[in-house]
KOLPAPA-405648 format. One record per atom (N, C-alpha, C, CB): x, y, z; residue number from 1; residue in three letters; atom name. Coordinates in pm, 1 decimal. Glycine has a CB too. Layout:
BEGIN
X; Y; Z; NUM; ALA; CA
...
***
This chain:
BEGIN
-619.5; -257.9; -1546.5; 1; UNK; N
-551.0; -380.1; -1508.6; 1; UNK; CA
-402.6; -364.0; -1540.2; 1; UNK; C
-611.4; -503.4; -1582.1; 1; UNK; CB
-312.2; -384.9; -1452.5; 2; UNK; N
-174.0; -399.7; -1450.6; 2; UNK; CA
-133.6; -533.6; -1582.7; 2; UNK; C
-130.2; -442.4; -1273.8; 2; UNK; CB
-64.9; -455.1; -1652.6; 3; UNK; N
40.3; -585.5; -1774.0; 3; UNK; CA
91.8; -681.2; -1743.8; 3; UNK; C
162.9; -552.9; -1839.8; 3; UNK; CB
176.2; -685.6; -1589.7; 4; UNK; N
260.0; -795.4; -1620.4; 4; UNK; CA
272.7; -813.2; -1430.0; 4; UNK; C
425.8; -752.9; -1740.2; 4; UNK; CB
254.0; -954.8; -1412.5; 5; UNK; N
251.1; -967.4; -1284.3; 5; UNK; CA
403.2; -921.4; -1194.9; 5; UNK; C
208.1; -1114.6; -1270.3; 5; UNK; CB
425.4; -965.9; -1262.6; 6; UNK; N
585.0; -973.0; -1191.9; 6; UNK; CA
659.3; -824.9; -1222.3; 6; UNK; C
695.3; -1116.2; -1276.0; 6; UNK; CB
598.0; -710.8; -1270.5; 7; UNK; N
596.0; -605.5; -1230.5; 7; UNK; CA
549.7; -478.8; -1133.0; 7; UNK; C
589.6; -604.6; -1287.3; 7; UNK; CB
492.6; -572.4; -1139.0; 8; UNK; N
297.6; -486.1; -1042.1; 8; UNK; CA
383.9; -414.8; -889.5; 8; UNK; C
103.7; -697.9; -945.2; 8; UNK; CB
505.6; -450.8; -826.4; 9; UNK; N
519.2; -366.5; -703.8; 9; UNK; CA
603.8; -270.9; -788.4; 9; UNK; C
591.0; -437.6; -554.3; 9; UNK; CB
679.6; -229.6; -878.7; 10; UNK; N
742.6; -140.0; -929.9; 10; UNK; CA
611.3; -27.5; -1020.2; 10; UNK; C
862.8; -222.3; -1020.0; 10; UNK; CB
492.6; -90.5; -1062.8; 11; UNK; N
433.2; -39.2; -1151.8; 11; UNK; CA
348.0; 69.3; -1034.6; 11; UNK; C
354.2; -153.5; -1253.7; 11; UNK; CB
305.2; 12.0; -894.3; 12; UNK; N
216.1; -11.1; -822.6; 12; UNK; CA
289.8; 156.6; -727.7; 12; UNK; C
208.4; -195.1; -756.0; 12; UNK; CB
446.9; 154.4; -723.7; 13; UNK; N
490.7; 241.4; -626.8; 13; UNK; CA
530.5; 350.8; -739.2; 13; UNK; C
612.8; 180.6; -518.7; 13; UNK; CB
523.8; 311.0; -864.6; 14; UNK; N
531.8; 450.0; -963.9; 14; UNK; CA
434.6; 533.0; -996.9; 14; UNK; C
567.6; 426.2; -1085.1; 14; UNK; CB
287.1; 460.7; -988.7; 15; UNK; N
172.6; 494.2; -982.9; 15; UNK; CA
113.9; 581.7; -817.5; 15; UNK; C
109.9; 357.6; -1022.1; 15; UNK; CB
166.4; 553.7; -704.3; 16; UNK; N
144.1; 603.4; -627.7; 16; UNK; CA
240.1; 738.9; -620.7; 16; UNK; C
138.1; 514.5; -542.5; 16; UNK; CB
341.6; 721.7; -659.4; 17; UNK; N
471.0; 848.5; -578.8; 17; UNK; CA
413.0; 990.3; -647.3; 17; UNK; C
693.1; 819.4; -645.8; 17; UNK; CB
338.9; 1012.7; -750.8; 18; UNK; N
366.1; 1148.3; -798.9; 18; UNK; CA
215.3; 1150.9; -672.5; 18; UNK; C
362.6; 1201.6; -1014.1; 18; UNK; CB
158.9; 1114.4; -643.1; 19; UNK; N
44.8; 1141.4; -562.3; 19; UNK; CA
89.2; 1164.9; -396.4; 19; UNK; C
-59.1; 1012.8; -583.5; 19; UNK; CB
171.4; 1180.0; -388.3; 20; UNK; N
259.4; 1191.5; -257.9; 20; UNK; CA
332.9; 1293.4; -235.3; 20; UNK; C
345.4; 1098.6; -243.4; 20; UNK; CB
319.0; 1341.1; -125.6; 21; UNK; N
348.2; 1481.5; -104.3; 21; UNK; CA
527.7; 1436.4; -90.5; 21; UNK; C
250.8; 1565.7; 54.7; 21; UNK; CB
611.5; 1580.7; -143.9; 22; UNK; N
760.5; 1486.2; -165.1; 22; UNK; CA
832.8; 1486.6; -53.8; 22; UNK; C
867.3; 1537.8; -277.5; 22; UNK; CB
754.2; 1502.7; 46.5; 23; UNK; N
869.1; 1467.2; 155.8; 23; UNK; CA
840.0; 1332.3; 193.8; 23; UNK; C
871.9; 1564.0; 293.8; 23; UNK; CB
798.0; 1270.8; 139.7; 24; UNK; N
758.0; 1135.9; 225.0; 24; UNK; CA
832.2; 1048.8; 127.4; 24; UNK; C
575.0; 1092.3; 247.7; 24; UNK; CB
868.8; 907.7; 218.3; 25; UNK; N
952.9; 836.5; 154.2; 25; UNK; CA
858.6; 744.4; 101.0; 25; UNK; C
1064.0; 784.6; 230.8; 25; UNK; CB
914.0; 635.5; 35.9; 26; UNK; N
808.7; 506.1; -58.2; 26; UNK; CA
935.1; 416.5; -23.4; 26; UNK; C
755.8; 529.0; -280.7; 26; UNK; CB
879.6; 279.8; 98.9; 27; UNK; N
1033.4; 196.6; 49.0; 27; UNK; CA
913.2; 10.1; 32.3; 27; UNK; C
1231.9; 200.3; 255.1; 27; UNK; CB
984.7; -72.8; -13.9; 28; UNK; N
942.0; -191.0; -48.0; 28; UNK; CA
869.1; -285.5; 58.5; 28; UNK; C
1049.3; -248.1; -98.3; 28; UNK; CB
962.3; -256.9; 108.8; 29; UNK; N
893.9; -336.6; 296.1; 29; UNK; CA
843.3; -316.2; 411.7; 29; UNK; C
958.3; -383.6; 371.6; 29; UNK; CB
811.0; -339.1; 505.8; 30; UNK; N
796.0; -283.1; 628.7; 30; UNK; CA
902.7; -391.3; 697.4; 30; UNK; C
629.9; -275.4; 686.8; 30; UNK; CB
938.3; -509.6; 678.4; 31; UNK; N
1096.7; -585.6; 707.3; 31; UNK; CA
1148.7; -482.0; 776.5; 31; UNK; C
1206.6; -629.6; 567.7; 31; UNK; CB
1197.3; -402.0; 695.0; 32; UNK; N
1306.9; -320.2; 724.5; 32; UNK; CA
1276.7; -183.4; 737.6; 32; UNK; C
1402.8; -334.0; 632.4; 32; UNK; CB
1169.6; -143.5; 814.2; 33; UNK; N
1131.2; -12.6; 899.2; 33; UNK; CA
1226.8; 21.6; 950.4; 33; UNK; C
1035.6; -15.7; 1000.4; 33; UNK; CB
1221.6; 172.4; 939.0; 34; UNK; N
1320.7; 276.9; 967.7; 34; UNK; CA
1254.2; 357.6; 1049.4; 34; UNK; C
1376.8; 351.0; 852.6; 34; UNK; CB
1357.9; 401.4; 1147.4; 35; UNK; N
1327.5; 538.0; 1207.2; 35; UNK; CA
1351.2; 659.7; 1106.2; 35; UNK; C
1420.2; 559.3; 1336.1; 35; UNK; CB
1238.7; 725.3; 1079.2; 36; UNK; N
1280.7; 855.1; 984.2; 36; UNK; CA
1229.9; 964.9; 981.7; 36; UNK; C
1273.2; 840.9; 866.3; 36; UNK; CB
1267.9; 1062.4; 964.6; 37; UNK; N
1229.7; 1219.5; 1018.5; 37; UNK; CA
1087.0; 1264.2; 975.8; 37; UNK; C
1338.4; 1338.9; 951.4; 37; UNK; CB
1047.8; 1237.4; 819.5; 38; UNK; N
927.6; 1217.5; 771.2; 38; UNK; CA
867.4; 1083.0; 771.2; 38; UNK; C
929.8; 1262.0; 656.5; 38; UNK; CB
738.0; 1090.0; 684.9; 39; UNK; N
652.5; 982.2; 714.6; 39; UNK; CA
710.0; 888.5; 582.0; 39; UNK; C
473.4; 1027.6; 720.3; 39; UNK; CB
680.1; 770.1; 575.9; 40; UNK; N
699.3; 607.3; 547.0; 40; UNK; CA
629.0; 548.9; 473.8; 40; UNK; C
688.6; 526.4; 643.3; 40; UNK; CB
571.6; 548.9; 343.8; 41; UNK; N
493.5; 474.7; 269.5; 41; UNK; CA
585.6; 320.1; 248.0; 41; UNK; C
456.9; 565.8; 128.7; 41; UNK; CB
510.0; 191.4; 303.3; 42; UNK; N
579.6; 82.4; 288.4; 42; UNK; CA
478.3; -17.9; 183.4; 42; UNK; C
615.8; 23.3; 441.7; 42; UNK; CB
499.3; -114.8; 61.1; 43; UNK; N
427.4; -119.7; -7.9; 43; UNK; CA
497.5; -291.0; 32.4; 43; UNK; C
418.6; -18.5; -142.7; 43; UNK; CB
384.7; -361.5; 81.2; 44; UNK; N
419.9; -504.4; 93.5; 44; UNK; CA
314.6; -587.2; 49.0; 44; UNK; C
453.8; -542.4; 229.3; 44; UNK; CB
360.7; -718.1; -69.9; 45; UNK; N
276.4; -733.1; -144.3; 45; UNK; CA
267.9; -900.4; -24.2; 45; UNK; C
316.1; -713.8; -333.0; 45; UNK; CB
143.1; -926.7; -66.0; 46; UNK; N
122.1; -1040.8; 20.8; 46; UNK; CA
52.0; -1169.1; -33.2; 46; UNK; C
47.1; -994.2; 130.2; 46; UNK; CB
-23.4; -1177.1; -120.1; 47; UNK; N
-112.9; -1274.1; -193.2; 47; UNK; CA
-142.1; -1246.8; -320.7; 47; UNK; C
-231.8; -1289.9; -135.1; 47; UNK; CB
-164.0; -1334.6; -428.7; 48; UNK; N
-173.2; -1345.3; -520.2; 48; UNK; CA
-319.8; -1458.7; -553.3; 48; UNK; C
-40.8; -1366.3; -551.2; 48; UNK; CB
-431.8; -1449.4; -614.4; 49; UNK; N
-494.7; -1501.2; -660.8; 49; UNK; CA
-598.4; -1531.1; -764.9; 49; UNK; C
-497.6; -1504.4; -610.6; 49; UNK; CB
-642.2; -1633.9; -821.8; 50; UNK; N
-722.0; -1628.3; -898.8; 50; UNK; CA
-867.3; -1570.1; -872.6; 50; UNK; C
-715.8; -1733.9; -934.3; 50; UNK; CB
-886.0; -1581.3; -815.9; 51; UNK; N
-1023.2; -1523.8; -786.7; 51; UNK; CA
-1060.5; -1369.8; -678.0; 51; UNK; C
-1091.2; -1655.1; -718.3; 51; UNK; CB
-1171.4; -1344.0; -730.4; 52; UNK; N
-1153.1; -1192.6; -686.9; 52; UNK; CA
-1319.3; -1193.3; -638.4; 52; UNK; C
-1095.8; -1058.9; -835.1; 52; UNK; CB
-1331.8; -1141.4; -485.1; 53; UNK; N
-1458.0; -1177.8; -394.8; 53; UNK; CA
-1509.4; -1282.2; -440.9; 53; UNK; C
-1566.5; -1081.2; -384.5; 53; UNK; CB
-1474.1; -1432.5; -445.0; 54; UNK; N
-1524.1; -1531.7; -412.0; 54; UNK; CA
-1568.0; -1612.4; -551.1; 54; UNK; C
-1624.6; -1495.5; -316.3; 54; UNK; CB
-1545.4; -1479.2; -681.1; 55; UNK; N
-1585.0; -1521.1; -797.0; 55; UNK; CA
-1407.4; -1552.7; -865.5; 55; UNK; C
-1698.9; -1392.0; -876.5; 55; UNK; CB
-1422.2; -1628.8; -983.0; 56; UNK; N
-1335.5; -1665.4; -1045.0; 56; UNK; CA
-1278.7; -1576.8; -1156.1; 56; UNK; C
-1372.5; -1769.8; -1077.0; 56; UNK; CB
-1118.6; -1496.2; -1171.5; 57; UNK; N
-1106.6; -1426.9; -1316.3; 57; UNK; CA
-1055.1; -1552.5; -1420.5; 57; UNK; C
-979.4; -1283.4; -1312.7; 57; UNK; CB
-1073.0; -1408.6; -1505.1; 58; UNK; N
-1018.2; -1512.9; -1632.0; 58; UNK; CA
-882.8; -1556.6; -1678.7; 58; UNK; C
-1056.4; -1463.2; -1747.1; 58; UNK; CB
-847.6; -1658.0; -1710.4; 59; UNK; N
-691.3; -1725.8; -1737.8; 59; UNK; CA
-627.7; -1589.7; -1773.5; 59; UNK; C
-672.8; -1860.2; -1883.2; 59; UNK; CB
-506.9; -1590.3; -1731.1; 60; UNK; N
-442.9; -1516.4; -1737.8; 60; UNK; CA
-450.3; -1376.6; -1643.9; 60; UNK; C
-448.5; -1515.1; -1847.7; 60; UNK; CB
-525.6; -1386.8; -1561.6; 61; UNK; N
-547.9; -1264.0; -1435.4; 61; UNK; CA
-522.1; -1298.7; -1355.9; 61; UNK; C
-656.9; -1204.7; -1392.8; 61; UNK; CB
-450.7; -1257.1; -1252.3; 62; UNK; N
-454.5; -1232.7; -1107.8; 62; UNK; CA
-513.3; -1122.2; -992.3; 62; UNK; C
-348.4; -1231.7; -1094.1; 62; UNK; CB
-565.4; -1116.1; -905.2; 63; UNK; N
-580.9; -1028.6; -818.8; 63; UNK; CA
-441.3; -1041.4; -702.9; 63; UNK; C
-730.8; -1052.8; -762.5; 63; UNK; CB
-351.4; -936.2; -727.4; 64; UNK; N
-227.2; -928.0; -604.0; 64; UNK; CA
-276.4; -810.7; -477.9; 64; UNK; C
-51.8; -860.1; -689.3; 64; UNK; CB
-283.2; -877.9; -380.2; 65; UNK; N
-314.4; -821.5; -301.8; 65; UNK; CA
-231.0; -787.0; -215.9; 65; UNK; C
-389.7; -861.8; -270.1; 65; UNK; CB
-174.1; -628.0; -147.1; 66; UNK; N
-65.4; -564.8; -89.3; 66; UNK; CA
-114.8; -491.7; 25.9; 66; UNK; C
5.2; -478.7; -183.3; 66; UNK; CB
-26.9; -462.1; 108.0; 67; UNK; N
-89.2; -369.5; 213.3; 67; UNK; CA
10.2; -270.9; 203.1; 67; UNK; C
-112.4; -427.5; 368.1; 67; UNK; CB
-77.8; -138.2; 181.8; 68; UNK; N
-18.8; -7.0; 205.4; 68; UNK; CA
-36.1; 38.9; 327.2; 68; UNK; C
-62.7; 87.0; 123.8; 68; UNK; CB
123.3; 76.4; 419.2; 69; UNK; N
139.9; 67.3; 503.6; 69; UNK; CA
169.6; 241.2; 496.4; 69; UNK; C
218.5; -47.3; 537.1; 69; UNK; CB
141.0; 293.2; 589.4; 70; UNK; N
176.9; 470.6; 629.9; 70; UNK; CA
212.3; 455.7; 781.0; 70; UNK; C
18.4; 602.8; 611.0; 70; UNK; CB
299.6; 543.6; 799.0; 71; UNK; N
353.0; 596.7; 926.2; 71; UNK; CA
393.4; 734.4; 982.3; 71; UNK; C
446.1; 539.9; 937.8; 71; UNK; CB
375.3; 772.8; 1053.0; 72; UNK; N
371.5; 873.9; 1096.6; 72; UNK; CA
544.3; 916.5; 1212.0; 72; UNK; C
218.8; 861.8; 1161.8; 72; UNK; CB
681.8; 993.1; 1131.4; 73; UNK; N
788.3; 967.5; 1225.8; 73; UNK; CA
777.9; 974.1; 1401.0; 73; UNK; C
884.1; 1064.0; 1182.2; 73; UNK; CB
675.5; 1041.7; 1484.9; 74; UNK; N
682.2; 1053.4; 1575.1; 74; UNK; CA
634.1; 922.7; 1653.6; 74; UNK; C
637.9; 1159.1; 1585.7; 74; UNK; CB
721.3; 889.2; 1799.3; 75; UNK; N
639.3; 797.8; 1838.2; 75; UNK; CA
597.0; 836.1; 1965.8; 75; UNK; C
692.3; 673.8; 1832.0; 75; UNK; CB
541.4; 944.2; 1997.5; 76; UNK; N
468.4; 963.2; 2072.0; 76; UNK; CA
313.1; 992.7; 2067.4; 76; UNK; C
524.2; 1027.4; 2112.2; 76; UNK; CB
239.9; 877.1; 2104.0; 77; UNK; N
148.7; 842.2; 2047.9; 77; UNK; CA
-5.8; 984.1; 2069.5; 77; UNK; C
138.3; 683.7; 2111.0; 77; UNK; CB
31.3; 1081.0; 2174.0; 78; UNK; N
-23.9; 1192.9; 2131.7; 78; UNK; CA
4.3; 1281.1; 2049.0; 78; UNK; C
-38.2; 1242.3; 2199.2; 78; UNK; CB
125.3; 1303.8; 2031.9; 79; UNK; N
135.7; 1376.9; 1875.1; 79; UNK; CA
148.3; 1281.9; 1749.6; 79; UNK; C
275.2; 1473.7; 1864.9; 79; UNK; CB
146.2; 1204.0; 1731.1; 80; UNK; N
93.7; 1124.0; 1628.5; 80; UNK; CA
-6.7; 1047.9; 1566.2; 80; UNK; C
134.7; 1078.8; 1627.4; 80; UNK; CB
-81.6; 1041.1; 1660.3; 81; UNK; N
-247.3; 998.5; 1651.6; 81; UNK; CA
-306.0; 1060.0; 1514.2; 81; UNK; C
-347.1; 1070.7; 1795.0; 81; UNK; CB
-343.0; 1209.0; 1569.2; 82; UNK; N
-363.4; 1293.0; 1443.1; 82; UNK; CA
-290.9; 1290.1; 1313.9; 82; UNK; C
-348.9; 1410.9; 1476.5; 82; UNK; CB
-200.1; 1321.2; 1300.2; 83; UNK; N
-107.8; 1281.9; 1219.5; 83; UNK; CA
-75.7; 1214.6; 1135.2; 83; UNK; C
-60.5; 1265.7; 1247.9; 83; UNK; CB
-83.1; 1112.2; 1145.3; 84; UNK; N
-99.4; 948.9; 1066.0; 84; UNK; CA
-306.5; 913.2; 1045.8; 84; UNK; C
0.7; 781.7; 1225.6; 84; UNK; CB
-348.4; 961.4; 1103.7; 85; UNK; N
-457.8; 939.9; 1046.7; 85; UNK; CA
-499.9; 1081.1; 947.5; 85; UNK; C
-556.5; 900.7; 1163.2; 85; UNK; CB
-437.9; 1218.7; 953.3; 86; UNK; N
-445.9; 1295.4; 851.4; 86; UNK; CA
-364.2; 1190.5; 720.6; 86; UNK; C
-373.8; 1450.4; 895.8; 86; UNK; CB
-273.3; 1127.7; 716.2; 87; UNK; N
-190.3; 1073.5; 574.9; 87; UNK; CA
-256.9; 902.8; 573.0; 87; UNK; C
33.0; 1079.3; 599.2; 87; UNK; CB
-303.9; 845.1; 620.1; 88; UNK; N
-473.6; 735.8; 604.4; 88; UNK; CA
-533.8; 819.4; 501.1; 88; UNK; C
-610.9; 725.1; 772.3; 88; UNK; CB
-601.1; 966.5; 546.3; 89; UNK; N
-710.3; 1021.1; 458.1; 89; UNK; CA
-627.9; 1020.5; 343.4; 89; UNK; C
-780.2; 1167.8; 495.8; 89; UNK; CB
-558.0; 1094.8; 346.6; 90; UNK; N
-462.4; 1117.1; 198.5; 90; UNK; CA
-448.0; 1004.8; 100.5; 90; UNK; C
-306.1; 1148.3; 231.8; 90; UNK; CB
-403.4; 865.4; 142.3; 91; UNK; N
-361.4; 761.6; 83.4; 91; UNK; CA
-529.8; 699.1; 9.5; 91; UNK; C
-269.9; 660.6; 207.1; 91; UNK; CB
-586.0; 708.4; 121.3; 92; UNK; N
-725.9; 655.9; 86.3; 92; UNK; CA
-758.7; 768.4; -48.7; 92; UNK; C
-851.8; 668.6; 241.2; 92; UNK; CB
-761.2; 862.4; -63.6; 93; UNK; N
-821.7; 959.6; -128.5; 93; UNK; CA
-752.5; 903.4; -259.6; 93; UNK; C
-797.9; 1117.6; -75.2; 93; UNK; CB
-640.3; 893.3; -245.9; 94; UNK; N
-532.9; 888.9; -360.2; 94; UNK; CA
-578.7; 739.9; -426.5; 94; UNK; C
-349.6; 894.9; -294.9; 94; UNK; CB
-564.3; 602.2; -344.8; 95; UNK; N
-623.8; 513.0; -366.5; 95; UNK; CA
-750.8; 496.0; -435.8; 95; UNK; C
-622.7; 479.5; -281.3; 95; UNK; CB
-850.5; 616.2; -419.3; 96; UNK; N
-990.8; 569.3; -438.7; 96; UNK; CA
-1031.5; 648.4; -597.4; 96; UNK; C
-1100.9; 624.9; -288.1; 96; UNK; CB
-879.4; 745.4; -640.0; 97; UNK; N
-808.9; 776.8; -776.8; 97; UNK; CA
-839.6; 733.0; -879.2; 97; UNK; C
-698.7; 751.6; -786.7; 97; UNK; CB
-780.7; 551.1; -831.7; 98; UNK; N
-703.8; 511.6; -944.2; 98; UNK; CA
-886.6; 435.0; -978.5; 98; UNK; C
-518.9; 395.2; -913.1; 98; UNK; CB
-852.6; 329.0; -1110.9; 99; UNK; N
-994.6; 264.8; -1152.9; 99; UNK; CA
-921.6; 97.8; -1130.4; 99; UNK; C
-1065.4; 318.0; -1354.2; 99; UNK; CB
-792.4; 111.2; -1095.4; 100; UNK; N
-723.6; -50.6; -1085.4; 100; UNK; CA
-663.8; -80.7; -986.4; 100; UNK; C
-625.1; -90.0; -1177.6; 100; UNK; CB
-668.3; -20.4; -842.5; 101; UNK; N
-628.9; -23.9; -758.6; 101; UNK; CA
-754.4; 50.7; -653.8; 101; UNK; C
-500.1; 19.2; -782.1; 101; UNK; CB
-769.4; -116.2; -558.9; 102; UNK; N
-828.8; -90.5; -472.7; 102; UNK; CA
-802.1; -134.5; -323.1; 102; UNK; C
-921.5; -117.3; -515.8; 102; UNK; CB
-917.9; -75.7; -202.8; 103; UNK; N
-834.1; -130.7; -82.8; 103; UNK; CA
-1028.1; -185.5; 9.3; 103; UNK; C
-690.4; 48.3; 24.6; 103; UNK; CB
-973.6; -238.0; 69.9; 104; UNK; N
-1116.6; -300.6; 153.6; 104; UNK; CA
-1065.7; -261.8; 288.6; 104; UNK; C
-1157.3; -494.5; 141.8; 104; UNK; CB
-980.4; -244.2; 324.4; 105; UNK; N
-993.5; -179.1; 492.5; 105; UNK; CA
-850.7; -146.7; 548.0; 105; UNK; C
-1067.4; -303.8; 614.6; 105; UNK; CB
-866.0; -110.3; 661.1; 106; UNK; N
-791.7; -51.8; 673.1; 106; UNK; CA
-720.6; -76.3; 874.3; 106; UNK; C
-858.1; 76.9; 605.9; 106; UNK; CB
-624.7; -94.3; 945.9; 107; UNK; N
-626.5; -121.8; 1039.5; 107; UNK; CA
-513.2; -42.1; 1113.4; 107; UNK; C
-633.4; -243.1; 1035.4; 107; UNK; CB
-462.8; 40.3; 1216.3; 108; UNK; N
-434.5; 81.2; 1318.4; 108; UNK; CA
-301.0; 4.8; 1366.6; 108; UNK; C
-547.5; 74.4; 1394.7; 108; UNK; CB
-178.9; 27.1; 1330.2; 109; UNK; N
-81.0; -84.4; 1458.3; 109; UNK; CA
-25.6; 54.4; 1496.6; 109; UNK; C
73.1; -242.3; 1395.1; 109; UNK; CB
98.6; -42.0; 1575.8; 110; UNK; N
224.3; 70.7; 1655.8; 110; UNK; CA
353.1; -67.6; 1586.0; 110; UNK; C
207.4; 98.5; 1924.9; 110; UNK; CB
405.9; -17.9; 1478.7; 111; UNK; N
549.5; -90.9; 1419.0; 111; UNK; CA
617.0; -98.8; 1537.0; 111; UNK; C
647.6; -6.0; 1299.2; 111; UNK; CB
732.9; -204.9; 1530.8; 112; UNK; N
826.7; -215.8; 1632.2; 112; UNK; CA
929.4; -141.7; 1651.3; 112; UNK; C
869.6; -312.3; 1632.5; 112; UNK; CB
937.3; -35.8; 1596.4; 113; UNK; N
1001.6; 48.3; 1619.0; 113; UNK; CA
952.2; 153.9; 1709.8; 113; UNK; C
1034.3; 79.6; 1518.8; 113; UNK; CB
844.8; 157.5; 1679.5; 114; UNK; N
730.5; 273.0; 1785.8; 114; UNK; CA
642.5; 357.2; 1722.2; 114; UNK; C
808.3; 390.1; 1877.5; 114; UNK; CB
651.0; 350.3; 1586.2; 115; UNK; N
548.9; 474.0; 1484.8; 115; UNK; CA
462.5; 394.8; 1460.8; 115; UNK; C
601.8; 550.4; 1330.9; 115; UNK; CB
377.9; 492.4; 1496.6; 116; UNK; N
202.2; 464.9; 1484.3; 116; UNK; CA
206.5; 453.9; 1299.1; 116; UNK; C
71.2; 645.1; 1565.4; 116; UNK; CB
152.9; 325.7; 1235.4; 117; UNK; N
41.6; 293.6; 1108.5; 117; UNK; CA
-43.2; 264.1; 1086.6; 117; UNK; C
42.0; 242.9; 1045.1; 117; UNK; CB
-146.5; 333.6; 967.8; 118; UNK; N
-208.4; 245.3; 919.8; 118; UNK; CA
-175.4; 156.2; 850.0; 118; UNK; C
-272.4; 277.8; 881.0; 118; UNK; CB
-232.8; 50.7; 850.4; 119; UNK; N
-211.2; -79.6; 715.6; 119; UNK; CA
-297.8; -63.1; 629.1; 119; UNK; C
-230.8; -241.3; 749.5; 119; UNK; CB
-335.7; -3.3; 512.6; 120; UNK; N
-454.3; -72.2; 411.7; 120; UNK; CA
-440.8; -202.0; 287.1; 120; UNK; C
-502.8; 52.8; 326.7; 120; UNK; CB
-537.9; -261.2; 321.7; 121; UNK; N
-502.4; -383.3; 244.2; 121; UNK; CA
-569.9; -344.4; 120.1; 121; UNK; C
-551.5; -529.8; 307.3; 121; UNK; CB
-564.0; -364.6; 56.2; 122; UNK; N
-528.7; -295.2; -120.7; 122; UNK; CA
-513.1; -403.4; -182.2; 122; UNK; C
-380.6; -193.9; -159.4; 122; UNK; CB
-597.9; -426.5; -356.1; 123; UNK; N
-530.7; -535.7; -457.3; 123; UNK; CA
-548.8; -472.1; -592.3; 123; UNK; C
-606.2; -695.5; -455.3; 123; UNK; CB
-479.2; -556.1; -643.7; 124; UNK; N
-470.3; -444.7; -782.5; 124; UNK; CA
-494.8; -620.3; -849.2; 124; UNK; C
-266.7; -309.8; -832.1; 124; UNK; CB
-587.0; -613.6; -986.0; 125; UNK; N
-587.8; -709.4; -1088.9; 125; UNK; CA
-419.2; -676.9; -1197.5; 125; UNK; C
-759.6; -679.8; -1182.7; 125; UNK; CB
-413.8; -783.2; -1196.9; 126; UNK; N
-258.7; -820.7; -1312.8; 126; UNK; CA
-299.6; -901.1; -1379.4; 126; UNK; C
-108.7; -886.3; -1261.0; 126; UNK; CB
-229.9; -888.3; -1516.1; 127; UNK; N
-219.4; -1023.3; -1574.8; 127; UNK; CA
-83.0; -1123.5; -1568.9; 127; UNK; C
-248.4; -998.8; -1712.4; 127; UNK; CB
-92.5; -1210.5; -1634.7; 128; UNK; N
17.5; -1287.9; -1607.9; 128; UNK; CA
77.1; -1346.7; -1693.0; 128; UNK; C
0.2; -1363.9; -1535.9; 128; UNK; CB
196.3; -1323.1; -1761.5; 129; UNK; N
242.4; -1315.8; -1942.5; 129; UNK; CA
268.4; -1462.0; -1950.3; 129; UNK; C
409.1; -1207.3; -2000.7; 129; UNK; CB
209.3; -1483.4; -2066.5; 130; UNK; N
217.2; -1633.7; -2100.6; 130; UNK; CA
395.8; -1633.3; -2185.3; 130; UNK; C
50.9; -1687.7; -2230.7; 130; UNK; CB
474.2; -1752.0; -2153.0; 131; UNK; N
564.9; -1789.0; -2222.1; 131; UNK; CA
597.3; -1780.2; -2340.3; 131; UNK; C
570.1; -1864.2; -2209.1; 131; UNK; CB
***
């Protein structure tokens, strides 16, 4: 379980980067997608809640739930197909690592820029520091 909520996307992209091959970038958003020569790890956090599958945690926990986003620089969607779903396997593998970070699925876009991603939606338990 992550220490401190309001750390968890800094804790969350320090915990992922040594597991990442180093040409690939790690940036905060997908907002602000880039065209870039290598591939794109985008870490966007989206929900926060008390309860985790339908059951309730205990005071002071949260489940934050993020989507890890991968991209693949090419946008031509035959040479990138493969490609971005070889760095899916990777992320998943890396993901399925940790014992505090998890993901339930996983989905297919084309960003507006034109590079093929996956999205995996991913949550990690936090706590949440009392005053």
């Amino acid at each position: 379980m992550f220490t401190d909520l309001a750390q968890i996307r800094a804790a969350v992209k320090d915990r992922l980067r040594p597991e990442l091959p180093t040409k690939w970038r790690i940036e905060n958003t997908v907002d602000t997608s880039l065209k870039a020569l290598v591939p794109v790890l985008y870490l966007e956090f989206t929900n926060v809640a008390t309860t985790l599958n339908g059951e309730p945690l205990g005071r002071g926990q949260v489940s934050a739930s993020f989507n890890v986003i991968i991209t693949d620089p090419k946008t031509d969607t035959a040479k990138a197909e493969d490609d971005v779903d070889e760095h899916l396997i990777h992320i998943l593998n890396v993901l399925d690592s940790f014992d505090d970070i998890y993901w339930d699925a996983a989905e297919k876009r084309r960003l507006p820029e034109g590079q093929l991603a996956w999205v995996i939606t991913a949550f990690a338990l936090a706590q949440t520091p009392t005053d």
